[in-house]
N, C-alpha and C positions, 0 to 999 in steps of 0.2 A: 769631540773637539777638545782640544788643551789648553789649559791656562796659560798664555806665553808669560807672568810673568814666575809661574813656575819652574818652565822649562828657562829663563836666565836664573832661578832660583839654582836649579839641580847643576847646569851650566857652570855656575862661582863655582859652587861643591865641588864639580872634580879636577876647575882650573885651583882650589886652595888646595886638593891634595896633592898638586903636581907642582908647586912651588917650591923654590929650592931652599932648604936649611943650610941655615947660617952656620957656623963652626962654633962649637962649646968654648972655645977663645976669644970669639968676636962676640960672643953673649957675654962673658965674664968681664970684658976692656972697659965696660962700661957701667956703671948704677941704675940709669933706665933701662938701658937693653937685660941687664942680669933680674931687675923686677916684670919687666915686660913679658919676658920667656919663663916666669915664675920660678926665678931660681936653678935654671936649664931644664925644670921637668916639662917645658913646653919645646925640645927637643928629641924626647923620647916620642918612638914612632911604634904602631899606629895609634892613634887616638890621643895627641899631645892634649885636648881640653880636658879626657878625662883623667890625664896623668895630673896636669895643671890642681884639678879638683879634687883628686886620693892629696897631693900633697896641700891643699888646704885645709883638709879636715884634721889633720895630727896639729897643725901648729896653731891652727884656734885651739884643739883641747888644751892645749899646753900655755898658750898664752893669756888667753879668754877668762877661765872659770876665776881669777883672781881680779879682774875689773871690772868696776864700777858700770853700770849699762850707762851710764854720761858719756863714760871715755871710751867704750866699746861704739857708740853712736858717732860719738868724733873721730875716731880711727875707721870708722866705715867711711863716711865722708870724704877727709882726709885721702884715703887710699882711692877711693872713686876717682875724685881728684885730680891723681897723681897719677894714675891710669889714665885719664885723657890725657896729660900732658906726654908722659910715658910713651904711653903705645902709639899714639900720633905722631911725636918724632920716630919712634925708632920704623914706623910703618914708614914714612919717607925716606927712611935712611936705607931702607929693603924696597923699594919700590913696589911695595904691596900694600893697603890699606889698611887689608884686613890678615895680616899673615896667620894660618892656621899654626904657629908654632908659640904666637903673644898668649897668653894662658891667664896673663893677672887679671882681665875681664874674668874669668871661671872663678878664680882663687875670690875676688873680691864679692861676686855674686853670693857664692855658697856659703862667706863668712856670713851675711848678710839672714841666709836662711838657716844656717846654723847656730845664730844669734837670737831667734826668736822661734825656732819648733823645739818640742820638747826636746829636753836633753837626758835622752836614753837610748843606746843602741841601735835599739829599733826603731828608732822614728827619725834617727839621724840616717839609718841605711837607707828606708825609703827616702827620706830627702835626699840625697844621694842621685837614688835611683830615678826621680821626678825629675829631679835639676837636669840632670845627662839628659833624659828624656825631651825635655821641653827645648832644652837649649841645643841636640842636634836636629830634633823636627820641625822648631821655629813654627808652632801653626800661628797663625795673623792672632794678636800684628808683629808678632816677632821677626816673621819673616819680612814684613813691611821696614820693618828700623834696620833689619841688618842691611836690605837691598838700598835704601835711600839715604842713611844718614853716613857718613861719612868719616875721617877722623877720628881724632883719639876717642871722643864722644861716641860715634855711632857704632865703636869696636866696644864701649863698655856698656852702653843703653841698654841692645839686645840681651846681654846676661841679666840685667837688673831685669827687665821685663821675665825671662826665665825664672829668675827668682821670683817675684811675685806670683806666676803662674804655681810654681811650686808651694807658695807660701798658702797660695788659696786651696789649695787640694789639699795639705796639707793639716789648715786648720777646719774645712770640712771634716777629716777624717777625725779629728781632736772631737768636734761639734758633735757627731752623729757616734763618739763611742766605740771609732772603729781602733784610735790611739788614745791612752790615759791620760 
């Protein structure tokens, strides 16, 4: 027997890869819409979340390693934030809630784990690689937030739980010696 609420799980899945992208014009007209689509990298196809997520990881190294963890904790916030407000309008303004092409949930997640696992190559690729992981498999309760909450919130929730998910593998592997 099958989980039905898997099968509407898998269901969204291939109705979000069959939703129609907007034009690199109508993402740029606007300051939500061009941070929503992360900068248009959540236009590139296939895999806009984890285009979204390659181009977060260049502009934390570049922005990050020079701020204060104060203002680095504010600016995650902040961006959270602005991500509900953000991808909540521009998801109305597409008639999709969750458009598989919004990316600043990814970008703001990975900052978030890129902000607190070690910062060396390798522990940044596996984070990386955990983040993607968690965040297209949703296992509960990820899949739980993405399927029932709603709006600008429950398009950013589900990465933040990805994140945490990542962050606890993560620092197991730190704990157990498996990373420096």
């Amino acid at each position: 027997m099958t989980d039905p609420s898997q099968d509407s799980h898998d269901t969204s899945l291939r109705a979000r890869g069959r939703v129609a992208f907007p034009s690199w014009r109508w993402v740029r007209a606007d300051p939500g819409r061009l941070l929503a689509f992360g900068f248009g990298s959540g236009l590139l196809r296939p895999g806009s979340g984890t285009w979204g997520t390659l181009l977060a990881w260049p502009l934390w190294a570049v922005a990050a390693p020079a701020a204060p963890d104060a203002a680095l904790g504010m600016f995650l916030l902040a961006a959270f934030a602005y991500g509900c407000w953000a991808c909540g309008r521009v998801g109305r303004e597409l008639g999709v809630s969750d458009h598989v092409g919004m990316v600043w949930d990814e970008m703001v997640a990975f900052w978030l784990v890129l902000w607190l696992v070690p910062q060396t190559l390798g522990a940044q690729a596996l984070a990386f690689a955990l983040f993607r992981l968690f965040d297209t498999v949703k296992p509960p309760p990820i899949h739980y937030f993405d399927a029932r909450l709603k709006g600008g919130f429950g398009v950013m929730w589900d990465d933040i739980v990805a994140a945490a998910y990542t962050l606890l593998v993560m620092a197991i592997a730190v704990r157990t010696g498996v990373l420096g």
